[in-house]
C-alpha positions in Angstrom: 153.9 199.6 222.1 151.1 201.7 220.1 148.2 200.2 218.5 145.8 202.0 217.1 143.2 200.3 215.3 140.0 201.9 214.6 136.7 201.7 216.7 132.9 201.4 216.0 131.0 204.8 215.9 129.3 206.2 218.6 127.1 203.0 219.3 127.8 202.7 223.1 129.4 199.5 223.7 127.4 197.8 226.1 124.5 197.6 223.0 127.8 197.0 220.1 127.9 193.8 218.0 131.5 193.3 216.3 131.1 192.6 212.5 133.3 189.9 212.3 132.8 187.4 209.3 135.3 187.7 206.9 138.7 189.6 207.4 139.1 190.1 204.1 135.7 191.9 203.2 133.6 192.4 206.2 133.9 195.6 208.7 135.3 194.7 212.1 135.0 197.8 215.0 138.6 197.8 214.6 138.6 198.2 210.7 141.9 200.2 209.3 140.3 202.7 207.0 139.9 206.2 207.9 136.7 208.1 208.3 134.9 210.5 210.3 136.3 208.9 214.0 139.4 210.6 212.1 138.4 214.2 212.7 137.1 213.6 216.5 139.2 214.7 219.3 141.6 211.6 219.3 142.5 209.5 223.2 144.6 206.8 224.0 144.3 204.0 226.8 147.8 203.7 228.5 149.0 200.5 229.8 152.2 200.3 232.1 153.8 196.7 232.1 156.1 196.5 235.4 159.4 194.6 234.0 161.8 194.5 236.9 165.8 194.3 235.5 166.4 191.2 237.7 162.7 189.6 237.0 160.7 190.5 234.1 157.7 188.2 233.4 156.7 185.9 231.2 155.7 186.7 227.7 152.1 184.8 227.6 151.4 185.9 231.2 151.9 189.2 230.6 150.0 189.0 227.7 146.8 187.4 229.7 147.5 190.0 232.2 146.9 193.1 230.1 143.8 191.2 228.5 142.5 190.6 232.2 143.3 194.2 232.8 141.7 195.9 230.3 138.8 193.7 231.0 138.8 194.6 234.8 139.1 198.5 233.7 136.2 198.4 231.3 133.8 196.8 233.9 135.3 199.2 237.1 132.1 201.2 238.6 134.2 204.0 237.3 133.8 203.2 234.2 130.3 202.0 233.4 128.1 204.3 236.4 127.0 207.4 234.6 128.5 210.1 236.9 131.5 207.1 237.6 135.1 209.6 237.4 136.2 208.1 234.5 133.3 207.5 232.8 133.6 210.9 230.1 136.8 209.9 229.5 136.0 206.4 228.4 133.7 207.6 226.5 135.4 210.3 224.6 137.7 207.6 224.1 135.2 205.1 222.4 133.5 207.4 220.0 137.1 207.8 218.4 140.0 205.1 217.5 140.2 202.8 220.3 143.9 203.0 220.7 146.4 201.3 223.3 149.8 202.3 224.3 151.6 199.8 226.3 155.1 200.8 227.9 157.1 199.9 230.7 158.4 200.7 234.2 160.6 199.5 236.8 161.6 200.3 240.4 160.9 203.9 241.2 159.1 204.0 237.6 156.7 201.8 238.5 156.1 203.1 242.1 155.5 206.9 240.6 152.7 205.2 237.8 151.2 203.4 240.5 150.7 206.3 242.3 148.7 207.9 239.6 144.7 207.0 239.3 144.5 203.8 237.7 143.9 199.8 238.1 146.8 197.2 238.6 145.9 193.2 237.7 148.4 191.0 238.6 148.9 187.7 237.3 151.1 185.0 238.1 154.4 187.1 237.0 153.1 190.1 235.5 151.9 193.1 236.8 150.0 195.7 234.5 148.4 199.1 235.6 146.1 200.8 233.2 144.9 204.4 233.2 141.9 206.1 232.2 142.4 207.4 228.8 144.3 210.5 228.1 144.1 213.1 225.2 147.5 211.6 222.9 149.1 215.2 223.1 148.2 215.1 227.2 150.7 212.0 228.9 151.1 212.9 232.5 155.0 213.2 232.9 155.4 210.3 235.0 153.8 208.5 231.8 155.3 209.9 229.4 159.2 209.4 229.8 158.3 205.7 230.2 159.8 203.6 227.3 157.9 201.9 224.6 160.5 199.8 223.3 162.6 196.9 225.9 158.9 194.8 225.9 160.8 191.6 224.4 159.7 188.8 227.2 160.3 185.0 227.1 158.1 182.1 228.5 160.5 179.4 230.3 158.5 176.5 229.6 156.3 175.1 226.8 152.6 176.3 226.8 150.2 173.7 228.1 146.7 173.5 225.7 143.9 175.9 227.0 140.5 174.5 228.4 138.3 174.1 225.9 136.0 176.0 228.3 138.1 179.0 229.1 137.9 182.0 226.5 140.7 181.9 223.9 142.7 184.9 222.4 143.7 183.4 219.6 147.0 185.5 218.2 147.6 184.7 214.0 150.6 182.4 213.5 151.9 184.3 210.8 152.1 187.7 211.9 155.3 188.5 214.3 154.9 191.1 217.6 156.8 192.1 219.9 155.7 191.7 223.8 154.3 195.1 224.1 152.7 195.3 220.6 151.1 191.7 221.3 149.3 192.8 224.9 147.6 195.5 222.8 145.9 193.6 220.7 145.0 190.7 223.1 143.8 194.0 224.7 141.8 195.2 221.7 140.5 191.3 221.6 139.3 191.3 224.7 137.4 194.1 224.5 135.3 193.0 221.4 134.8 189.9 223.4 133.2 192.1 226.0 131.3 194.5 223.8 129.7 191.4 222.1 128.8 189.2 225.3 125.3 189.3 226.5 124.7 191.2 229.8 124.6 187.4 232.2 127.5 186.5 230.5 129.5 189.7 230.9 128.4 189.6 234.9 129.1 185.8 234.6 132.2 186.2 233.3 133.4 189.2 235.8 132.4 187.0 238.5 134.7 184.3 237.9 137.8 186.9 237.8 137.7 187.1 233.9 139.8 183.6 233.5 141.3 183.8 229.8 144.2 182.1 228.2 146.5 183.6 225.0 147.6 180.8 222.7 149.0 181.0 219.4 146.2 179.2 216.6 147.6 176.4 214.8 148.0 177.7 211.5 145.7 175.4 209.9 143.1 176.5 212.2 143.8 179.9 211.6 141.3 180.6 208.6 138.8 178.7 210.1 138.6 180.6 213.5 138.4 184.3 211.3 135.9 182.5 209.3 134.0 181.6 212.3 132.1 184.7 213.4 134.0 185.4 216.5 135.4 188.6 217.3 138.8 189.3 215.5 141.2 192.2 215.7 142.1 193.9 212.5 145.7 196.8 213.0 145.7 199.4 211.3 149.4 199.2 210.6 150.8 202.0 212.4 153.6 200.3 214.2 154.9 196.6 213.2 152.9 194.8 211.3 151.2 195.6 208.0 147.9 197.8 207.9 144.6 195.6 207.8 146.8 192.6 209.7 144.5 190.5 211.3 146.3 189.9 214.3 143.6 188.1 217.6 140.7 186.4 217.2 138.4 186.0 220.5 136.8 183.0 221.1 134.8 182.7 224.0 132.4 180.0 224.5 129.4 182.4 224.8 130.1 183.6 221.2 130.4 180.6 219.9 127.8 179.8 217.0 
């Protein structure tokens, strides 16, 4: 699925501070009006889901799979040493929308992905790969015949409550995504939760594998969690839900206030 919302200017992100106050009124780095970012050269991040026909994976693993992933990208040596190979494109990346495509892949599908440059996290069932960005007019071939769509996933057995010590992607109760649409934006979430975290507790947290857990708020904890001052994820409404949506909010003990 595509989600594109926007992204803070050229700030680099290891020094960016989500705005995050009030959904309603308050800028967020992922804020759906247009502006300048608009006219830059415009990249996406591509993330490849492995559903197998006879064994597809559980909805919220998959979900803290791709958060984990994008986490374990965004902190790869590639990424974050100066001269690191994907370094320029990450960056040409940031200083325009921050937008993720996530599709999926099976059999020899998924072997032909795998084999281009990229990072695979694996979680208990899932298994997501994701590649440096890419121009959106420039999808390598074995990316770009991949579906979007067919992302519907299930979990078999009720959710169990999160530690109130692990980091919480909070998803809105009241907005409805499919699969693919929702790993985007736990994406997006986890990477404001990155961007905001202090240097120890970034290294803290990579140390300990990135442990997160996806939950659905209670809806009468909703306002009071995008009230709070944590990071929240705001669409810009180009596929699913309506523009301005706020759709994740990332609570991570660190941020807490």
């Amino acid at each position: 699925m595509t989600s594109e919302p926007a992204q803070p200017s050229s700030t680099p992100p290891s020094s960016t501070q989500p705005s995050s106050t009030q959904p309603s009124s308050a800028p967020t780095p992922f804020a759906d009006r247009a502006d300048d970012r608009d006219n830059a050269p415009q990249y996406v991040l591509p993330l490849v889901v492995r559903i197998e026909r006879t064994d597809p994976p559980g909805h919220t693993d998959a979900l803290e799979t791709a958060a984990r992933a994008v986490l374990n990208f965004l902190s790869d040596e590639r990424v974050t040493a100066p001269e690191g190979a994907w370094a320029a494109a990450v960056a040409a990346w940031e200083d325009a929308r921050i937008r993720k495509v996530v599709r999926r892949a099976r059999g020899a599908e998924w072997r032909k992905a795998s084999e281009l440059p990229g990072l695979t996290t694996t979680g208990k069932t899932a298994e997501v790969r994701v590649f440096p960005p890419i121009p959106l007019d420039g999808w390598p071939k074995e990316l770009a015949k991949l579906q979007v769509s067919g992302t519907e996933l299930t979990d078999d057995a009720p959710l169990a409550p999160a530690d109130p010590d692990t980091p919480v992607l909070w998803l809105n109760p009241d907005v409805e995504m499919s699969t693919g649409k929702s790993m985007a934006q736990v994406g997006h979430a986890a990477q404001l939760a990155w961007w905001a975290l202090a240097a120890p507790a970034r290294a803290a947290w990579k140390a300990d594998g990135f442990p997160l857990a996806v939950r659905p708020s209670d809806a009468a904890a909703w306002a009071s969690l995008t009230a709070s001052g944590l990071p929240f994820v705001r669409d810009a409404g180009f596929t699913e839900i309506a523009p301005g949506s706020c759709t994740v909010v990332a609570d991570h003990p660190a941020l807490r206030r």
